[in-house]
C-alpha positions in Angstrom: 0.0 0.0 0.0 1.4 3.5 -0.9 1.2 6.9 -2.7 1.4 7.0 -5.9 1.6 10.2 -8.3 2.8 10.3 -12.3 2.7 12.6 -15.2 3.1 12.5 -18.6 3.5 15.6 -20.8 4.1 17.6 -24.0 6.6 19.7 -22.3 9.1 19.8 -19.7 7.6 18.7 -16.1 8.5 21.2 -13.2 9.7 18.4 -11.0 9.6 20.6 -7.9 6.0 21.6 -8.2 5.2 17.8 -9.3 7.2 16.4 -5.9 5.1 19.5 -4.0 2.0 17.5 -5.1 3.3 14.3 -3.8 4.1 15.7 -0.1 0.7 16.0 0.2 -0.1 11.9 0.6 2.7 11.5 2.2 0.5 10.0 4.6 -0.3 7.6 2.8 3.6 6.0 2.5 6.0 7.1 5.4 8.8 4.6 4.4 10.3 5.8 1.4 10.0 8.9 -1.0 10.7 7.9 -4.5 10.6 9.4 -7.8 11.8 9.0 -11.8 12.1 11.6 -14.6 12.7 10.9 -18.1 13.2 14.0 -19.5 13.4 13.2 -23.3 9.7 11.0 -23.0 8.4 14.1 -20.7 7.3 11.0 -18.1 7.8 11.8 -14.3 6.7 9.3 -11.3 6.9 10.0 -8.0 5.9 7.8 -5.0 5.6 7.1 -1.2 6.2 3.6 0.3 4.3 2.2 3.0 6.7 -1.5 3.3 4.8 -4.5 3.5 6.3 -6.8 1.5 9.9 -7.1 0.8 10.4 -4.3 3.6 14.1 -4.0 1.5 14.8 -1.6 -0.9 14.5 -3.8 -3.8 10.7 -3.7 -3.5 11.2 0.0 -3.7 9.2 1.8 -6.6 9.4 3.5 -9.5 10.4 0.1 -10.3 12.5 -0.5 -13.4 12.5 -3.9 -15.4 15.8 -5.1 -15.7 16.1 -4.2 -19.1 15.5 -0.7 -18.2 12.2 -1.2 -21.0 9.3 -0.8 -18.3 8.7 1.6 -15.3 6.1 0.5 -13.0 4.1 2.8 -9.9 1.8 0.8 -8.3 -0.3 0.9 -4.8 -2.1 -1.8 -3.2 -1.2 -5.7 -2.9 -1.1 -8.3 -5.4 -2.2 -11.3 -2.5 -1.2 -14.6 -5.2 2.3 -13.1 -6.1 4.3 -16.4 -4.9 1.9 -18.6 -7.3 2.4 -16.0 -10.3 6.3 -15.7 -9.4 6.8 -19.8 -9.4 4.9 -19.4 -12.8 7.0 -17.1 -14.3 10.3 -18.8 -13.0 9.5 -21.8 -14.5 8.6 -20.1 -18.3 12.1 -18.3 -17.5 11.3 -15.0 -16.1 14.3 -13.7 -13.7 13.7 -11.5 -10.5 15.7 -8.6 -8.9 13.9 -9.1 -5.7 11.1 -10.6 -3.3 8.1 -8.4 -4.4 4.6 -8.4 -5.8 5.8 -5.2 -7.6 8.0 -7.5 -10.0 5.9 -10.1 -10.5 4.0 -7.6 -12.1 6.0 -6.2 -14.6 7.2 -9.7 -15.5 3.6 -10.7 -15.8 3.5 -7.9 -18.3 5.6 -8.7 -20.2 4.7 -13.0 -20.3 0.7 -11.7 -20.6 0.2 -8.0 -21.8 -2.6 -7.2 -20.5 -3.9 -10.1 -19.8 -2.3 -10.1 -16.2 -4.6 -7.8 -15.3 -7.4 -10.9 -15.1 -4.5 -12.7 -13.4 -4.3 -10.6 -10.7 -5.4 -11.5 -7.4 -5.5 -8.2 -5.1 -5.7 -4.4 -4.5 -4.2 -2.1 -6.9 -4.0 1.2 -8.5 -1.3 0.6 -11.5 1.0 2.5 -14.1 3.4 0.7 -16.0 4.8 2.6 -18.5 6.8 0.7 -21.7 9.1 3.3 -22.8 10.0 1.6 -26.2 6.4 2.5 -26.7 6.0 5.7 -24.9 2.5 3.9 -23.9 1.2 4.0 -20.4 -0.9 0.5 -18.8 -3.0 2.1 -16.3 -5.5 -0.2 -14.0 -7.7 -0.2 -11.2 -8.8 -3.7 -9.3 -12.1 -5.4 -9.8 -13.6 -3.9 -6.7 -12.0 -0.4 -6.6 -10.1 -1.0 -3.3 -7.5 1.1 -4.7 -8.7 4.7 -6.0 -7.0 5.4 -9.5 -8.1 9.4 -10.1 -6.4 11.0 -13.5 -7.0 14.1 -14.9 -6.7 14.5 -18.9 -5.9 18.2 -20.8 -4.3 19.7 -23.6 -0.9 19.1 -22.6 -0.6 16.8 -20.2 -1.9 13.6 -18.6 -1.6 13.1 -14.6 -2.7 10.4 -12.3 -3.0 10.2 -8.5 -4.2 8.3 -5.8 -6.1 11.1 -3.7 -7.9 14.5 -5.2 -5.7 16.8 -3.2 -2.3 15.6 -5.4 -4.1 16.1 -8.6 -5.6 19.0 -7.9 -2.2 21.0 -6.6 -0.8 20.2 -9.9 -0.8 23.4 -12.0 -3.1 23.4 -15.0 -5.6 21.3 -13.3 -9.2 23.2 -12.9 -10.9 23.2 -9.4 -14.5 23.3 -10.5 -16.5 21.0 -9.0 -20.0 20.0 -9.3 -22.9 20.8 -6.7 -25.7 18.7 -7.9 -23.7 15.7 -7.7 -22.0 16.7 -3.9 -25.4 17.1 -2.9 -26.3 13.9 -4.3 -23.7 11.9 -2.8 -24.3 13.8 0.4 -27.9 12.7 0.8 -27.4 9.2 -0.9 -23.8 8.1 -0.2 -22.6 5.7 -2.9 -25.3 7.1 -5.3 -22.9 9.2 -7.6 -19.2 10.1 -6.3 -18.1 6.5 -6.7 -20.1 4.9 -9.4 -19.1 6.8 -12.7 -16.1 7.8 -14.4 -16.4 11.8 -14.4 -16.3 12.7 -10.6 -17.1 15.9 -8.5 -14.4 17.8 -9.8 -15.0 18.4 -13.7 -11.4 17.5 -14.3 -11.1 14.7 -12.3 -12.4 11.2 -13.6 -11.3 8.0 -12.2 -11.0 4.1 -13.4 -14.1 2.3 -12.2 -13.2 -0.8 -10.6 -12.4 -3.7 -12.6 -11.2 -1.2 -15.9 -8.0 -0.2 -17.6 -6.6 2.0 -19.9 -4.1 2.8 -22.5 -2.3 6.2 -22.8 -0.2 7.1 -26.1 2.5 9.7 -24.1 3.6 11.0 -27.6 -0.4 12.0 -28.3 -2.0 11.8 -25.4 -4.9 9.7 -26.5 -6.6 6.7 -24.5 -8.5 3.9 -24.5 -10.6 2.7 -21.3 -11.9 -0.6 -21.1 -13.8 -3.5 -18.4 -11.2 -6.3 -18.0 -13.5 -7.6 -15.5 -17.3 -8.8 -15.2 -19.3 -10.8 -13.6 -22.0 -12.9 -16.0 -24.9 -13.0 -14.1 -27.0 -15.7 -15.6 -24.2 -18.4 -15.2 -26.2 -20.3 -12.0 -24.6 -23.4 -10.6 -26.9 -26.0 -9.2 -25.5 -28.4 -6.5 -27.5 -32.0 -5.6 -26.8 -30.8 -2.2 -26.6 -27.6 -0.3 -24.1 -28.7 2.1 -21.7 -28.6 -1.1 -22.1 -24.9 -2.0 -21.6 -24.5 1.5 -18.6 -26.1 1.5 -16.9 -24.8 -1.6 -17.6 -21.2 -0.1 -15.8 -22.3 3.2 -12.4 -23.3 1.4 -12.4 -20.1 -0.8 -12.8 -17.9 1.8 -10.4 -19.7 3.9 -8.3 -19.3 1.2 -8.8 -15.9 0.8 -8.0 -15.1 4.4 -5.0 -17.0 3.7 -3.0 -15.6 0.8 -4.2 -11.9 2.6 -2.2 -12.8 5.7 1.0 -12.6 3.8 3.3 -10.0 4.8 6.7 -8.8 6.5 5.1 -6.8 9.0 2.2 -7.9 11.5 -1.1 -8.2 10.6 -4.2 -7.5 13.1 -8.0 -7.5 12.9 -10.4 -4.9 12.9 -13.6 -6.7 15.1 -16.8 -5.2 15.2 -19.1 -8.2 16.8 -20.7 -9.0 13.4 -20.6 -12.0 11.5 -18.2 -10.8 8.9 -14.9 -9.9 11.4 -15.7 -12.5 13.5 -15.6 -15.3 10.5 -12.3 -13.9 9.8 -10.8 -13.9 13.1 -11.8 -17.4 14.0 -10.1 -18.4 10.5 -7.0 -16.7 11.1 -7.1 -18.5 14.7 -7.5 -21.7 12.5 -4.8 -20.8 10.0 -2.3 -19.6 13.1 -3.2 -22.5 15.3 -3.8 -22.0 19.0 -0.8 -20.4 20.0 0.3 -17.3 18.3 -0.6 -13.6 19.2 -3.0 -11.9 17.0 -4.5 -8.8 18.0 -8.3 -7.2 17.2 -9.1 -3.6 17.2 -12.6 -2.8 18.3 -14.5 0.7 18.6 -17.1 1.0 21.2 -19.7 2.8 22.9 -20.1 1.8 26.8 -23.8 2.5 28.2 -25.7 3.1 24.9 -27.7 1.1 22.5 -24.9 1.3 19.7 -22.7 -0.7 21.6 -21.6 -4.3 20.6 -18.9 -5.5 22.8 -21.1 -7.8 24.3 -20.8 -10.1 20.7 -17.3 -9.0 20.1 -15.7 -10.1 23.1 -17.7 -14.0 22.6 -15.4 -14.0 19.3 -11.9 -12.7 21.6 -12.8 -15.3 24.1 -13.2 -18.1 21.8 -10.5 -17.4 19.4 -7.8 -16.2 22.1 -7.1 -13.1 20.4 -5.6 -9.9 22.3 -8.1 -7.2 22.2 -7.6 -3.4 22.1 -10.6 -1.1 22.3 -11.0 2.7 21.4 -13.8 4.9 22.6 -14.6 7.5 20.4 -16.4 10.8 21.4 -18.5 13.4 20.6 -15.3 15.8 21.9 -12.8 13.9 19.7 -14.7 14.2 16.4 -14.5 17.6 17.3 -10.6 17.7 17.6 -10.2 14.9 14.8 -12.6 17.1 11.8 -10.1 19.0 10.3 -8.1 16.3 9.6 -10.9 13.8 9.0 -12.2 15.5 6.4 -8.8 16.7 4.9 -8.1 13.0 4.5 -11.7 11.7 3.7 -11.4 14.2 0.8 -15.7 14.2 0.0 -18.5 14.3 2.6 -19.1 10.9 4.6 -22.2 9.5 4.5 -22.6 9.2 8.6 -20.2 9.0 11.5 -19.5 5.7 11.0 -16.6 6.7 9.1 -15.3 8.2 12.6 -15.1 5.2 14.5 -13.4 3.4 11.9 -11.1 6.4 11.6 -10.1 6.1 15.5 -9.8 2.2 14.7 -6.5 2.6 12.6 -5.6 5.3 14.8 -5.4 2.8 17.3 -3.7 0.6 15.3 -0.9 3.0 14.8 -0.3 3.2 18.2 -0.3 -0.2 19.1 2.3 -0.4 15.5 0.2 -3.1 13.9 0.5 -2.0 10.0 -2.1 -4.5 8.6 -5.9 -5.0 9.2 -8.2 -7.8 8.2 -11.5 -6.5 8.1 -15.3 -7.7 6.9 -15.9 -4.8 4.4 -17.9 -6.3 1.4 -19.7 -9.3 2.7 -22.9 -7.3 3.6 -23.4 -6.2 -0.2 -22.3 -9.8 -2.0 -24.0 -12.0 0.4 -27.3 -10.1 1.3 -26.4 -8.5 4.6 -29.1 -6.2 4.9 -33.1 -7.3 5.5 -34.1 -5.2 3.0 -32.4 -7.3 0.1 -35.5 -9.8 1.4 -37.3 -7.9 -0.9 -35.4 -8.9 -4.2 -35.0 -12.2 -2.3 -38.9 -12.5 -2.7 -39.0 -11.2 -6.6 -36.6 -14.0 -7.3 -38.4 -16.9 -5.7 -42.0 -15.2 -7.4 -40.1 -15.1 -10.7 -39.1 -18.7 -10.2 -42.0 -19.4 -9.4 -41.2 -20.7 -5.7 -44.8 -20.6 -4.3 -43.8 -23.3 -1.6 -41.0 -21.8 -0.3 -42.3 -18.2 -0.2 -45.7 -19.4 1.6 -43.2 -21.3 4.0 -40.3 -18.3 4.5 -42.9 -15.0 4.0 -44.4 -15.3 7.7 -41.0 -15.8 9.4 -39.0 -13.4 7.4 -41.6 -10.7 8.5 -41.7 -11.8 12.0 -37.6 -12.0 12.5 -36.8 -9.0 9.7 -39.6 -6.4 10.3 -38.3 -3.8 8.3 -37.7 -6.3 5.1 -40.0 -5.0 2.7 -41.1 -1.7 2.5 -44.7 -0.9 3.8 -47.8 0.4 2.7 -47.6 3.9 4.0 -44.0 4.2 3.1 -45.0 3.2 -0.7 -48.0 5.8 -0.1 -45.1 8.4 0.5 -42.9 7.4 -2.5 -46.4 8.1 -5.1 -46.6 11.5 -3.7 -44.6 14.1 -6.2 -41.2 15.3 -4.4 -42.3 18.9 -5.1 -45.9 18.2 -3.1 -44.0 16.6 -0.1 -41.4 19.0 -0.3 -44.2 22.1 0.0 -46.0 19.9 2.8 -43.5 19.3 5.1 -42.1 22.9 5.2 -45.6 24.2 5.6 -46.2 21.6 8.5 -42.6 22.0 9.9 -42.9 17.6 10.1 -41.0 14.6 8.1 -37.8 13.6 8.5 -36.5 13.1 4.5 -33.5 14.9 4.3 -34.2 16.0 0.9 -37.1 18.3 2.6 -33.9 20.7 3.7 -32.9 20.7 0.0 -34.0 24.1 -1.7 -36.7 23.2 -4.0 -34.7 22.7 -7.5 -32.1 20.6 -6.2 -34.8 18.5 -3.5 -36.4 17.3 -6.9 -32.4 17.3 -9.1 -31.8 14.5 -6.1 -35.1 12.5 -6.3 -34.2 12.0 -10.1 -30.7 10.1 -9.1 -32.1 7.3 -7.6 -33.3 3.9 -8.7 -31.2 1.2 -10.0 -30.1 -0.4 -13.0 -30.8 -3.4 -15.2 -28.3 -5.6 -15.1 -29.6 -8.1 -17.5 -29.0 -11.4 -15.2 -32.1 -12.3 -15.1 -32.3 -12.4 -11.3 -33.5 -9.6 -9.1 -31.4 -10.6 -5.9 -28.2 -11.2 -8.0 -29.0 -7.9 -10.3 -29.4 -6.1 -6.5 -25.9 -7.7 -5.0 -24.3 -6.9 -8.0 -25.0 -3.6 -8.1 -24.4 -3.0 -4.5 -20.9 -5.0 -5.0 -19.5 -2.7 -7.6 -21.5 -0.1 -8.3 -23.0 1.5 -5.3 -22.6 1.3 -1.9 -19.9 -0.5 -1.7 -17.7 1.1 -3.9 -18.4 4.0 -1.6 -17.7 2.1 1.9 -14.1 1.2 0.3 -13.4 4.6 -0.3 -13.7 5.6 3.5 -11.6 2.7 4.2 -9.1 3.5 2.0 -8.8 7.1 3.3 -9.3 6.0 6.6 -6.6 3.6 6.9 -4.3 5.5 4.7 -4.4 8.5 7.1 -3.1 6.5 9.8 -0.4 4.9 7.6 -2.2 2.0 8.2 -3.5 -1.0 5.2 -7.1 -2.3 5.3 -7.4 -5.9 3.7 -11.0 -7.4 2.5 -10.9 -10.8 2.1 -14.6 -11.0 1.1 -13.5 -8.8 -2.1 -12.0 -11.7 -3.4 -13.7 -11.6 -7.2 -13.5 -15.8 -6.8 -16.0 -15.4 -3.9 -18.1 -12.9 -5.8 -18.3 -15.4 -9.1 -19.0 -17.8 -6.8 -21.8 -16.1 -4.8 -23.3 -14.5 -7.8 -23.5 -17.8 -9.5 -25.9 -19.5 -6.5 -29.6 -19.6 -6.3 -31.5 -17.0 -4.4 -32.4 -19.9 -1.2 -28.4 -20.8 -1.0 -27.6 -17.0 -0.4 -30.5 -16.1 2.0 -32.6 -19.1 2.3 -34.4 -20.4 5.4 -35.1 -16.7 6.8 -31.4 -16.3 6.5 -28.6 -13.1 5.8 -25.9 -14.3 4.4 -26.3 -17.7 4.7 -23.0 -18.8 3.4 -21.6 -17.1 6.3 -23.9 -19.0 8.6 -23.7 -22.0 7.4 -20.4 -22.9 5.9 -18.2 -20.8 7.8 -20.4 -21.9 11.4 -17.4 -23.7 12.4 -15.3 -20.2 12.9 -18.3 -18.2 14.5 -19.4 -18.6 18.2 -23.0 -19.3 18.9 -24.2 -16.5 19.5 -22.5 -14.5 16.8 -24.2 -17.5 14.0 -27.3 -16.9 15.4 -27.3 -13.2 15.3 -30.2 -11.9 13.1 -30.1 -8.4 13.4 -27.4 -6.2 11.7 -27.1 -3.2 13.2 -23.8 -1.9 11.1 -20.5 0.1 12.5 -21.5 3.5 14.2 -22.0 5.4 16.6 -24.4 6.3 19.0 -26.0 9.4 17.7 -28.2 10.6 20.0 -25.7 10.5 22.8 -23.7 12.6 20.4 -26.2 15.0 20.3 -26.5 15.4 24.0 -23.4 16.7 24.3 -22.8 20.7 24.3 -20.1 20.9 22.2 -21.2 19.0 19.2 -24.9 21.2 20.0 -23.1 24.3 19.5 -20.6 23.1 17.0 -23.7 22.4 14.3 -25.5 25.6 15.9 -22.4 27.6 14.3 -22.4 25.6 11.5 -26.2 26.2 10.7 -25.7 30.0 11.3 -22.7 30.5 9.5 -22.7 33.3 6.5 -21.2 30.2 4.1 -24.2 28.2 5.1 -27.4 30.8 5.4 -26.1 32.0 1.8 -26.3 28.5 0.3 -27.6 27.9 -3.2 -28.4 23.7 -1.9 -29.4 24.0 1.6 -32.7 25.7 3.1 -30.8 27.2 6.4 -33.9 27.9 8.0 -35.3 24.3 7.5 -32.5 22.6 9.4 -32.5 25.1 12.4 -36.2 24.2 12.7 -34.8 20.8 13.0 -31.6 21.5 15.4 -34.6 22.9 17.1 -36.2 19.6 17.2 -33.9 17.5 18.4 -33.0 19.6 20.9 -36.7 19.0 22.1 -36.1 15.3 22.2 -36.3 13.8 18.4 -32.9 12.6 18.8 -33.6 10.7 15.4 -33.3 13.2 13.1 -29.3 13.0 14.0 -28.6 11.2 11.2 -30.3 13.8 9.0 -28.7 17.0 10.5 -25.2 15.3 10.0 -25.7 15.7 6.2 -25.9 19.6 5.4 -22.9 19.6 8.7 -20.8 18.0 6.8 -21.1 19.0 3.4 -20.2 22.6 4.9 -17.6 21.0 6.8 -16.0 19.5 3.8 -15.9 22.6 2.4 -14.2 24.4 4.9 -11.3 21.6 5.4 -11.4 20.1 2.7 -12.5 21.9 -0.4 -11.3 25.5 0.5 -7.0 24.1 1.6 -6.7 22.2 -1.2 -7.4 24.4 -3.9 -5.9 27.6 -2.3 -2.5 28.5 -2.9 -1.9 26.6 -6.6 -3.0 29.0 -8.9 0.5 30.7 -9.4 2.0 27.5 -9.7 3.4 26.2 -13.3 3.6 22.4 -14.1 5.8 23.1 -17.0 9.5 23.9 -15.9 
């Protein structure tokens, strides 16, 4: 995992201005600064190590073929390097040193492009083949890794945060309102999902795509190396099979992820997902070694889990660190949370993880397992039920729906949406909008929107048609790599990054997710059952009362303690009176006192909703305004 920053130009690079651009993620690699210039191809790299593997520096990037032909910058982890290297050797490749960087290039050049699809990992790549003054850029199939570039008349740069890119002279800092409000009131609804992002500059490789840059032109080519077809469905004689195979890849997966010259930890929330990896590490390890979990919770309120977290460090032996995070930190931490989270976060969530690698860095564990990506693949949520019920209707599963409905509404009450909430959804935006502002009552966050963007929103949502065939595959699908999830791994990646710290996801494995998007809807959540895989094949990892855990209650918070405490009150008080906000072209100011207003009163709920508009502005002011100050005079060219 690392930094990683490159240009290729018409001109002669400024190399101080360029390396200026690169101090700013230094963050996200502490262990080595690194960079290459050829100055007849215009081509400059620059990069910051964070050493995992081959901790040496012969694992250090820019990396050079031997031949001197290709330059590689890459960030992430390539998890089946030792199976690709013994490959290679034996179709007589030669290696310089021990890393996944290599194997790589050398892959490159046995495969083209065709490593890409050989790839097991995270990544955000550049290799560039100077013979051909042509540039290999990739991102991985889940988008663990951002890749951001920026394309104009004269030059071609790529980064792996916005505040590089956008430093670099030359680079515009418009951005686009309509979709920050978007993505502030439906996180993982725009930002992530399409090439062009919030900056009108800035477009990024969507996971699972690659392209070609011509350095002596400057023209591209972007295509999908990697898909998922969704009507492939294996059938097994026996579910206790499916169950099975899903056990020994996702033992596997944790596996390979545990490799590493430095020491890997856990992040463990309680849930089923961290838990199922920490009791396969313990089975991987065996009884004895030290492992250590990293847990955020919330002592006397409803949002605390510990109670389930601490069945999984009893049972698997583990040592167990704990952060508390607070209504008075967040306030301390903002200005750096949201210089590092780069766009709005969708809820305070994203804080508790953010204390979680915090905490790791103290305790100088460099590597985290954690259960990211299970809840979208494997039908985490009760309210993918509701595709779960299309599919059986479509396969015409009378039987098992008249046996499942009853339970499934009895143990997952919120599973399908209801009667009065449909009622709601008919009602034009513009009607409910004029209601609720003439009532002072709902709680729809879009109701603080000023009337033109309220209704610019309502049009962004709804999904897409996949063309599988299957509406509970179509939903995980899209959840997996176009939506939320994509969204979730960028807070991650920030997150960790900030902390010099790397997040690894062994459920965003793509063999799991052509696995699981290749089973029935009843072997995914069948018998009244999330993520039954989980349950079922991986039951020997999980503790009882973890297995049997029906509810999913997710990583945050407690938000209505947060807003009992008189800091964080006055804090969004400011916020909500602040010239910036009352002269905002999205926000209705005086709608979102009325609600400060309210929950001052007692309607703690509408927490959730008030932290939208707060941080918006509050990415704005530490975010937004610091990186694009101060660049203007700058010149990219030397």
């Amino acid at each position: 995992m690392c930094g990683i920053l490159g240009v290729a130009s018409r001109d002669a690079i400024d190399r101080g201005n360029a390396h200026a651009a690169l101090d700013l993620i230094a963050h996200r690699g502490p262990d080595g600064d690194n960079s290459w210039h050829d100055s007849a191809d215009h081509v400059w790299f620059g990069y910051r190590r964070l050493s995992i593997i081959d901790i040496t520096h012969a694992g250090d990037q820019p990396m050079h073929s031997a031949d001197g032909r290709y330059v590689l910058i890459f960030s992430g982890e390539i998890y089946n390097y030792i199976e690709l290297r013994s490959e290679l050797l034996a179709a007589g490749a030669t290696f310089q040193s021990a890393s996944d960087s290599e194997v790589i290039i050398e892959g490159y050049r046995a495969w083209g492009v065709g490593v890409l699809s050989k790839l097991n990992g995270m990544f955000a790549l550049t290799l560039y083949d100077r013979s051909q003054r042509m540039m290999l850029c990739a991102r991985d199939r889940y988008g663990e890794k951002p890749f951001l570039y920026t394309m104009r008349d004269r030059f071609f740069a790529f980064g792996s945060e916005y505040k590089a890119l956008l430093a670099l002279p030359g680079v515009p800092h418009d951005h686009d309102e309509l979709r920050v409000a978007t993505e502030t009131c439906q996180p993982g609804s725009s930002a992530d999902r399409q090439r062009q992002t919030v900056f009108t500059a800035i477009e990024q490789l969507l996971p699972g795509e690659a392209m070609v840059v011509n350095c002596a032109t400057l023209e591209s080519k972007t295509w999908r190396y990697f898909d998922i077809d969704l009507t492939r469905e294996r059938k097994f004689a026996d579910p206790k099979d499916a169950m099975a195979e899903f056990r020994d890849l996702f033992v596997d997966s944790v596996r390979i992820r545990m490799r590493s010259d430095v020491e890997i930890g856990s992040c463990l929330s309680g849930g089923l997902d961290s838990s199922a990896i920490v009791g396969a590490v313990r089975h991987l390890l065996g009884p004895d070694a030290v492992y250590h979990t990293f847990t955020g919770r919330f002592p006397g309120t409803p949002a605390d889990e510990w109670h389930f977290a601490e069945h999984v460090v009893n049972a698997a032996g583990v040592v167990s660190h704990i952060v508390e995070p607070t209504a008075d930190r967040f306030i301390t931490d903002l200005p750096s949370f949201m210089w590092h989270n780069e766009l709005p976060v969708g809820s305070s969530s994203q804080f508790v993880q953010w204390c979680v690698f915090h905490l790791a860095k103290q305790r100088d564990i460099t590597v985290l397992l954690d259960g990211q990506g299970a809840d979208e693949l494997i039908g985490g949520y009760e309210q993918y039920f509701a595709f779960y019920i299309r599919s059986l209707m479509a396969r015409g599963e009378t039987a098992r729906l008249a046996r499942e409905l009853p339970e499934i509404e009895r143990r997952y009450p919120a599973a399908q949406i209801g009667r009065a909430m449909r009622m709601k959804s008919a009602v034009p935006q513009r009607l409910r909008h004029a209601l609720a502002h003439i009532l002072n009552r709902g709680s729809d966050i879009r109701f603080g929107l000023k009337p033109g963007y309220s209704e610019a929103v309502s049009e962004q949502r709804g999904r897409n048609d996949h063309g599988g065939g299957d509406p509970l595959r179509d939903a995980l699908y899209e959840d997996s790599f176009e939506r939320f999830l994509t969204t979730l791994l960028r807070y991650g990646d920030r997150n960790s990054t900030a902390h010099s710290r790397e997040v690894r996801l062994p459920f965003c494995d793509h063999r799991l997710s052509e696995f699981v998007l290749s089973l029935p809807p009843e072997l995914i959540m069948g018998d009244v059952q999330t993520k039954r895989p989980i349950r079922d094949g991986l039951r020997e990892f999980l503790p009882e009362a973890i297995a049997t855990r029906w509810n999913n209650q997710g990583f945050r918070p407690p938000h209505d303690h947060w807003f009992t405490s008189p800091a964080f009150i006055e804090l969004m008080q400011d916020t909500l009176t602040s010239t910036p906000f009352r002269q905002s072209d999205i926000w209705d100011h005086k709608w979102w006192l009325k609600v400060l207003d309210r929950i001052r009163t007692g309607d703690l709920g509408l927490g959730g909703n008030l932290w939208q508009p707060f941080i918006h502005e509050m990415w704005k002011q530490h975010f937004l305004k610091p990186a694009t100050q101060g660049t203007e005079s700058r010149r990219l060219v030397a």
